[in-house]
C-alpha positions in Angstrom: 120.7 71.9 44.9 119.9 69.8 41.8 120.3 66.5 44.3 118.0 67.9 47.2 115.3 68.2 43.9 115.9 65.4 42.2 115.2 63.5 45.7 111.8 65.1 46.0 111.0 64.5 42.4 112.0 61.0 42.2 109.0 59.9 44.9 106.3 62.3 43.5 107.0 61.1 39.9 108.4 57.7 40.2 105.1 56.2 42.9 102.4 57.5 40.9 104.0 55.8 37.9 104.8 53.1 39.5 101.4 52.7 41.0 99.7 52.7 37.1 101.5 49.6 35.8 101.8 47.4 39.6 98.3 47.6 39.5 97.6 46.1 36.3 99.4 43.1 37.9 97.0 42.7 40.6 93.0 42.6 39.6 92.4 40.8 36.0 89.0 39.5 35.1 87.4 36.4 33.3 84.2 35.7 32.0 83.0 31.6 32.4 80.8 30.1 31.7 78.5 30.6 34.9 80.0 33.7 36.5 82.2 36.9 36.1 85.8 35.9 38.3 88.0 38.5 39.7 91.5 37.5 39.7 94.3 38.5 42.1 97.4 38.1 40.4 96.0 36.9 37.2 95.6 33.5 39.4 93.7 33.8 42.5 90.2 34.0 42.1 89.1 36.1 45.2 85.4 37.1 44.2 83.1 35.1 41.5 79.2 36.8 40.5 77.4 34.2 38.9 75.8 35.4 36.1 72.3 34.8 37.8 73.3 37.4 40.5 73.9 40.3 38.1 70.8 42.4 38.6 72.3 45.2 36.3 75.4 46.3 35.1 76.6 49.8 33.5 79.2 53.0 33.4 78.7 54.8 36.6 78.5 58.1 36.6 80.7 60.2 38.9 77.9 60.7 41.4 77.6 56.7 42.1 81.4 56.3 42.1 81.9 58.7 44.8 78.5 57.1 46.8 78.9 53.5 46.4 81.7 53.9 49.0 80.5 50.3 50.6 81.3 48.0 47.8 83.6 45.8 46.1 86.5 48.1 43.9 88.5 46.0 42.0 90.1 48.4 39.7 93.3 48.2 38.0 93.5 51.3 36.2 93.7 54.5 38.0 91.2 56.4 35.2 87.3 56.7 34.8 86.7 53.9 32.9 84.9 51.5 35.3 82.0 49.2 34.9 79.3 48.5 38.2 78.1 45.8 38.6 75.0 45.5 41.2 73.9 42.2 42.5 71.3 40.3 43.7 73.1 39.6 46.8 76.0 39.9 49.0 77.7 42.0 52.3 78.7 44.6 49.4 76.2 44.3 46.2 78.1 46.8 44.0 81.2 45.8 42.2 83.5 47.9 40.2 85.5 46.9 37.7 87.9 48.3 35.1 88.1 46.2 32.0 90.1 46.8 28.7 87.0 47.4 26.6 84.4 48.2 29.3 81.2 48.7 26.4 82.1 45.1 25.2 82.7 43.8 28.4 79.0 45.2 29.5 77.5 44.0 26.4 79.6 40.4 26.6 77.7 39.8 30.1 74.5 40.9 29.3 74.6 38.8 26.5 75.7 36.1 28.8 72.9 37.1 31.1 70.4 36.6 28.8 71.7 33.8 27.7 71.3 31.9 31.5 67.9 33.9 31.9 65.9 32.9 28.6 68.1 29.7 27.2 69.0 31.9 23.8 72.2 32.6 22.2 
């Protein structure tokens, strides 16, 4: 009896788990210079938005989270802290992310935004 639970247990608990630290492995991201990179594998860049092509970016609320269903998610966490980013351009404009720090990272690329748009620091 304890066998015949522990074997439904084991899957139930052990994936989910599993799940939260594999995908920490696969999506990282890096701000350049010119654009944000999304990183497969901490190696593989598989999407870059230039900084030029951000037309705004901010915490979704749940209502655009479960809407946006066309568009790039690139989370690695499994929780609601996740940063859109709508383009300019592109198949899919809206990209989410889930960064570390998501209120510095939003500040970090307006900042760099601004900097590409007026020529200030």
């Amino acid at each position: 009896m304890f066998s015949d639970i522990f074997t439904f247990l084991l899957p139930v608990i052990g994936i989910p788990i599993a799940l939260f630290f594999l995908m920490r492995l696969l999506f990282s991201y890096k701000l350049t210079e010119s654009t944000i990179e999304i990183l497969l594998f901490h190696h593989i860049a598989v999407l870059r938005i230039p900084y030029t092509d951000v037309v705004d970016i901010h915490r979704p609320s749940v209502l655009e989270l479960l809407t946006r269903i066309f568009a790039w998610h690139c989370e690695n966490k499994f929780y609601y802290n996740r940063v859109l980013i709508r383009r300019s351009r592109g198949m899919f404009p809206d990209v989410f992310l889930t960064p570390d720090d998501p209120d510095a990272f939003i500040a970090e690329v307006k900042r760099r935004v601004n900097v590409l748009k007026d020529g200030t620091k």
